[in-house]
C-alpha positions as CSV (number, residue, x, y, z in Angstrom):
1,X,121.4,87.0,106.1
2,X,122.9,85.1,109.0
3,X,125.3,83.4,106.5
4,X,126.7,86.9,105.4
5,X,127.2,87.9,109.4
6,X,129.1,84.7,110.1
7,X,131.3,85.1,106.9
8,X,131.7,88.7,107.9
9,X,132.9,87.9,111.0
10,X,134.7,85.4,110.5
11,X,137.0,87.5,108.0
12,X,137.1,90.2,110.9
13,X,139.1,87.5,112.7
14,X,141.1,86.6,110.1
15,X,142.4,90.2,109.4
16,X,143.0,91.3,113.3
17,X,145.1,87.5,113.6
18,X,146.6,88.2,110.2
19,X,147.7,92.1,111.2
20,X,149.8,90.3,114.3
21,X,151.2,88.1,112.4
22,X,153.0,90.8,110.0
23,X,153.5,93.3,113.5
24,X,156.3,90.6,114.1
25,X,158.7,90.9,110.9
26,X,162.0,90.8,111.1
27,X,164.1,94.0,110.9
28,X,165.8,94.1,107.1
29,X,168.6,92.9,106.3
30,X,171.6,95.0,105.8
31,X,171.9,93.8,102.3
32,X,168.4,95.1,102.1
33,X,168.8,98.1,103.5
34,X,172.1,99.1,101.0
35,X,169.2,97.9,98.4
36,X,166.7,100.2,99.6
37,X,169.3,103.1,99.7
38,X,170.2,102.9,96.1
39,X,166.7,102.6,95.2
40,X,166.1,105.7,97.3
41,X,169.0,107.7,95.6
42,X,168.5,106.3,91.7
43,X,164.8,107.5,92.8
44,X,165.8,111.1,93.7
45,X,168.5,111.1,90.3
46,X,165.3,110.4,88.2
47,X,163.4,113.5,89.5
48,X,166.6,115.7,88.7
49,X,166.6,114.1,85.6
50,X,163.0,115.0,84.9
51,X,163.3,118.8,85.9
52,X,166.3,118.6,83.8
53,X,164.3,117.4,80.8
54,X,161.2,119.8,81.5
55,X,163.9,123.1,82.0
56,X,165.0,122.2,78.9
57,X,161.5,121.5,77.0
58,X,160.2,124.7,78.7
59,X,163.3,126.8,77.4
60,X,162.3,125.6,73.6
61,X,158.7,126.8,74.5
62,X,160.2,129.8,75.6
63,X,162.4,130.4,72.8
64,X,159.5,129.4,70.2
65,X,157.3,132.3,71.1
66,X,159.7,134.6,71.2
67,X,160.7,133.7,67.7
68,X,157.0,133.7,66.3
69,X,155.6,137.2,64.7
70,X,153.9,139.4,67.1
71,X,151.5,140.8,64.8
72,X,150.0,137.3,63.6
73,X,149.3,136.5,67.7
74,X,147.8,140.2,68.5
75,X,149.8,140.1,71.4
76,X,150.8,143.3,72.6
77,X,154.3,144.4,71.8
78,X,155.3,144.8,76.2
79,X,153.7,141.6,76.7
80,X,156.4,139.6,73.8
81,X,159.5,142.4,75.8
82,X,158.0,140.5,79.3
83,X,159.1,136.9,78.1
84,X,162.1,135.9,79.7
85,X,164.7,134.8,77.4
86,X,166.0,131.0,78.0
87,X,168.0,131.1,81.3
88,X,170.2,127.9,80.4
89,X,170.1,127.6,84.2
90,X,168.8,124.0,83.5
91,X,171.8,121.4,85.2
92,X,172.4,118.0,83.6
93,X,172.7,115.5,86.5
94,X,174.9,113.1,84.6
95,X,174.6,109.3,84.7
96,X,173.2,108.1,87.7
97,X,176.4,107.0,89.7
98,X,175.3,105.1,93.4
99,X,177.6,105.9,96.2
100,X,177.2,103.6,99.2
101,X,176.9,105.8,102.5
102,X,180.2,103.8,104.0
103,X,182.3,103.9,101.4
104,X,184.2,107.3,100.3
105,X,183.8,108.4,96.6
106,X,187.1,107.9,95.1
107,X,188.8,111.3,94.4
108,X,190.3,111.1,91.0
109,X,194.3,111.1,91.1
110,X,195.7,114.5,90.3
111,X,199.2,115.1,89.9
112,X,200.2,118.9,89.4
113,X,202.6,119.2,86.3
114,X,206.0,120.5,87.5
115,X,205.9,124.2,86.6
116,X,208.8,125.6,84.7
117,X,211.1,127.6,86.6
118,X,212.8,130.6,85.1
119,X,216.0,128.8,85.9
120,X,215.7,125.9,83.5
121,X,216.6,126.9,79.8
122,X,213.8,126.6,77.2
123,X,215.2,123.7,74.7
124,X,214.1,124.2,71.4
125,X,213.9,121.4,68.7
């Protein structure tokens, strides 16, 4: 019994030294912290990518039972009328692209086409 007090006291001691010892980390790095970012944002592009995925599967369910005979289910005829029809509200996130905060996404080079004046002749071939 006095064995198990000691050994539980001694790893008492162990934990409160060992708890000061990680109370005096470094702060990350910034290489870490751009790291910890993209994590953060490839994290929140999965979860759209999930409700994306379940809007979808939920709009087959949806579009199943309203295809399948009313009779053969016994459902009442206003309860099949209540279904919603597939909204096609759900919206495909697209590949996961990673921005950095700093940097500004590249706007994609657009020039307008000159627009034919009523001036120029119309050649034909």
């Amino acid at each position: 019994m006095k064995k198990m007090i000691k050994t539980l006291c001694a790893a008492a001691a162990l934990a409160v030294l060992g708890s000061a010892a990680f109370a005096k980390l470094p702060p990350p790095s910034d290489e870490a912290k751009a790291k910890a970012a993209e994590a953060a944002a490839k994290a929140a592009w999965a979860g759209k990518v999930d409700a994306f995925k379940l809007c979808q599967s939920q709009d087959r369910v949806v579009a199943h039972y309203k295809k399948a005979p009313a009779a053969s289910d016994a459902r009442p005829a206003a309860a099949v009328a209540a279904v919603a029809a597939p909204s096609g509200a759900c919206v495909d996130p697209g590949p996961f692209v990673y921005v950095p905060a700093g940097a500004a996404p590249a706007a994609p080079a657009v020039t307008p086409a000159p627009a034919a004046s009523a001036a120029d002749p119309v050649k034909k071939p």
